[in-house]
BADOVEX-844998 format. One line per 10 residues: number of its first residue (from 1); for each residue x, y, z of C-alpha. Coordinates in nm, 4 decimals. Layout:
// residues N
NUM> X:Y:Z ~ ... .
***
This chain:
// residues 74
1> 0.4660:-0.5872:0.8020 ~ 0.6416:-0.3130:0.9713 ~ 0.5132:-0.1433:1.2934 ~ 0.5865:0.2322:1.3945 ~ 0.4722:0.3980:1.7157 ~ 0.5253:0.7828:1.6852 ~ 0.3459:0.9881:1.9842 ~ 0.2565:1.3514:1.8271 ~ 0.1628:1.6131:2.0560 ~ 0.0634:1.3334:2.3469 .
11> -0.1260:1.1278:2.1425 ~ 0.0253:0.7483:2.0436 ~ -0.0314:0.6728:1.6362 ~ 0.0728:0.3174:1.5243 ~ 0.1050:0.3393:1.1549 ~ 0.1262:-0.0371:0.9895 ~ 0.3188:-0.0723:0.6087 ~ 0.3076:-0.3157:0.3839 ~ 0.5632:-0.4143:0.1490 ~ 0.5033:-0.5105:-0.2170 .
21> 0.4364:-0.9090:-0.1796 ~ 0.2084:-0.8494:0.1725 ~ 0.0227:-0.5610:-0.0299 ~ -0.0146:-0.7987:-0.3705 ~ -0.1439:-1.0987:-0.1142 ~ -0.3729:-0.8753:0.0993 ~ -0.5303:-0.7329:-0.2657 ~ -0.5007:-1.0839:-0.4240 ~ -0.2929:-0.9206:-0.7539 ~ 0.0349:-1.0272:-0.8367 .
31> 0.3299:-0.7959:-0.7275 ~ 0.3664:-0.6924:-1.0728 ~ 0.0050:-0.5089:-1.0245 ~ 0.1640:-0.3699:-0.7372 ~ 0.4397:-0.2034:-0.8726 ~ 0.2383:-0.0801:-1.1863 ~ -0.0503:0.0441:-0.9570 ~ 0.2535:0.2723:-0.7629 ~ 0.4177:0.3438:-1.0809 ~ 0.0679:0.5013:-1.1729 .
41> 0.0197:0.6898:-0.8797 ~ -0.3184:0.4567:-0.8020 ~ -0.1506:0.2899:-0.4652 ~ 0.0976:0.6012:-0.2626 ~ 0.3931:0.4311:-0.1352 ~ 0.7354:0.5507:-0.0116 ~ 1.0552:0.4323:-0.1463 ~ 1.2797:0.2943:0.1544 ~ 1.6206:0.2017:-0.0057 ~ 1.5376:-0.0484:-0.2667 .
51> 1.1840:-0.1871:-0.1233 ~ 0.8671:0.0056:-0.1579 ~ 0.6377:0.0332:0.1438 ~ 0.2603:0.1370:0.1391 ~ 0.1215:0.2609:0.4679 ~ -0.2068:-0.0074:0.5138 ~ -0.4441:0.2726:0.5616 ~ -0.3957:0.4241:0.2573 ~ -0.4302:0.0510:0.0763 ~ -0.7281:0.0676:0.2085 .
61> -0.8708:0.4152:0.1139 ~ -0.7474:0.3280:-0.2259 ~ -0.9001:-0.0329:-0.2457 ~ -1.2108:0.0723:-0.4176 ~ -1.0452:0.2006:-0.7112 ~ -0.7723:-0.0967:-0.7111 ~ -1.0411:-0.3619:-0.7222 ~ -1.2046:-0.2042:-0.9807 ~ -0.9339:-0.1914:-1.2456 ~ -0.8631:-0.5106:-1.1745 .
71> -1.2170:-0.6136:-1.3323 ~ -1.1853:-0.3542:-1.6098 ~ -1.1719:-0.4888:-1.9492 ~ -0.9495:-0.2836:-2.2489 .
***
């Protein structure tokens, strides 16, 4: 889990990211779900280097529809 503290125009944001195997543990998926969830544009993430990281709050605005195709049957 990374941590970042920005202060924009006086006001303090902390901002909490997740990398691949926290998100896959926090959504109970394996990190292959992960990956194909960013891949498909389901989870946003940013691309630092080689690792992905997805900001927490946006897991978690996209959780609904996450957890739903993981019950989905082809």
């Amino acid at each position: 889990m990374i941590k970042l503290t920005a202060l924009i125009f006086g006001v303090s944001t902390e901002e909490v990211y997740l990398n691949v195997k926290e998100a896959a543990k926090f959504l109970n998926v394996s990190e292959q779900s992960i990956h194909n969830y960013i891949r498909e544009g389901k989870i946003p993430a940013k691309k630092v280097g080689r690792p992905y990281l997805i900001l927490k709050s946006n897991l978690l605005d996209n959780l609904g529809e996450v957890k739903s195709l993981r019950y989905k049957r082809p």
